[in-house]
N, C-alpha and C positions, 0 to 999 in steps of 0.2 A: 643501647638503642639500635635498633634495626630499621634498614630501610627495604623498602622493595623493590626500589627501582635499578638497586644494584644487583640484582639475582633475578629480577625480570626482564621478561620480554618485549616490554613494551617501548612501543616506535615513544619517540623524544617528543613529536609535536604531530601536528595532521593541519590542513588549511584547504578550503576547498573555494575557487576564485572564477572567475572570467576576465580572461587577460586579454587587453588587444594586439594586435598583430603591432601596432602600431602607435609609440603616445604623442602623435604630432595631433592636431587638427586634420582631418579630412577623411578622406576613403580608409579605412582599416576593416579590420577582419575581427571574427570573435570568436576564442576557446575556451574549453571547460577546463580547468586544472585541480587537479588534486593531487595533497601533497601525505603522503605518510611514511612518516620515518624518512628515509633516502630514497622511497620511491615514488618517481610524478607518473603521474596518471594523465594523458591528453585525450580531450575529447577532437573533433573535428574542427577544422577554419570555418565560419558560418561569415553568410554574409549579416546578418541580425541578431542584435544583442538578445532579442528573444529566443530565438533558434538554440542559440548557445547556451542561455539559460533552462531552456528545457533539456538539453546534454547534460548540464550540470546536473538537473536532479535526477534524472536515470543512474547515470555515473555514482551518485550518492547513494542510490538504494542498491547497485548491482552490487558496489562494495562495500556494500554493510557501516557506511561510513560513520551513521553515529554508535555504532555497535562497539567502534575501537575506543580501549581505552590507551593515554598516552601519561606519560612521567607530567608533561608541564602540566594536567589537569590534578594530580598529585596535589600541587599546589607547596606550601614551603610545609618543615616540620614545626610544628610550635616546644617543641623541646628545646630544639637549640633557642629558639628565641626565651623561654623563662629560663637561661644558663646564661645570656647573654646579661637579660635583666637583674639577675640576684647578682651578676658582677661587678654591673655598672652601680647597683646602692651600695652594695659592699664597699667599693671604691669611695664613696662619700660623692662623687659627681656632682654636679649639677647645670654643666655644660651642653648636657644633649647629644657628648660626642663619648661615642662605643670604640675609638679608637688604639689600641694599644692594650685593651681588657686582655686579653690574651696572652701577654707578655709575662704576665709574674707566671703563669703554665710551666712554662722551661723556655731554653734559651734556643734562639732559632738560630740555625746556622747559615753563615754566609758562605759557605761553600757551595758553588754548583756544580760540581763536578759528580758529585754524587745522585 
């Protein structure tokens, strides 16, 4: 089984927000933020959550932002989950708990030094 997301390039996650200067009640300020991989993106302090909000979607189109793809939209693999499942009936289960299926594999060592 192969994965992509270990030989890819793709940023880990992306999140695109307006943050306030401030999460008290009163006078605060409003920016754009965008997040890709490790790198944020700010737009300006506005004094209107509208103002900012129109940052945000400029911000969103100059960088391509739905254009990226990222690992967490990957989503999980369904492989290991039917390896997971033919283990837990094998087992005879009927608990609901996947815990310790992994142990008849080989024996895990308690060393960490290695």
């Amino acid at each position: 089984m192969s994965t992509s997301s270990s030989t890819s390039k793709k940023p880990t996650l992306k999140r695109a927000s307006i943050l306030p200067s401030d999460w008290r009640p009163g006078a605060r300020k409003w920016a754009a933020c965008i997040v890709i991989g490790g790198d944020m993106h700010w737009g300006e302090w506005q004094e209107d959550f509208g103002e900012a909000d129109s940052d945000l979607r400029c911000m969103v189109n100059n960088l391509s932002y739905e254009l990226i793809d990222t690992v967490e939209e990957e989503g999980f693999y369904p492989e290991r989950a039917i390896i997971m499942e033919e283990k837990y009936q094998k087992s005879g289960r009927t608990n609901g708990l996947f815990i310790g299926l992994n142990e008849e594999d080989g024996e895990v060592s308690n060393d960490n030094s290695q």
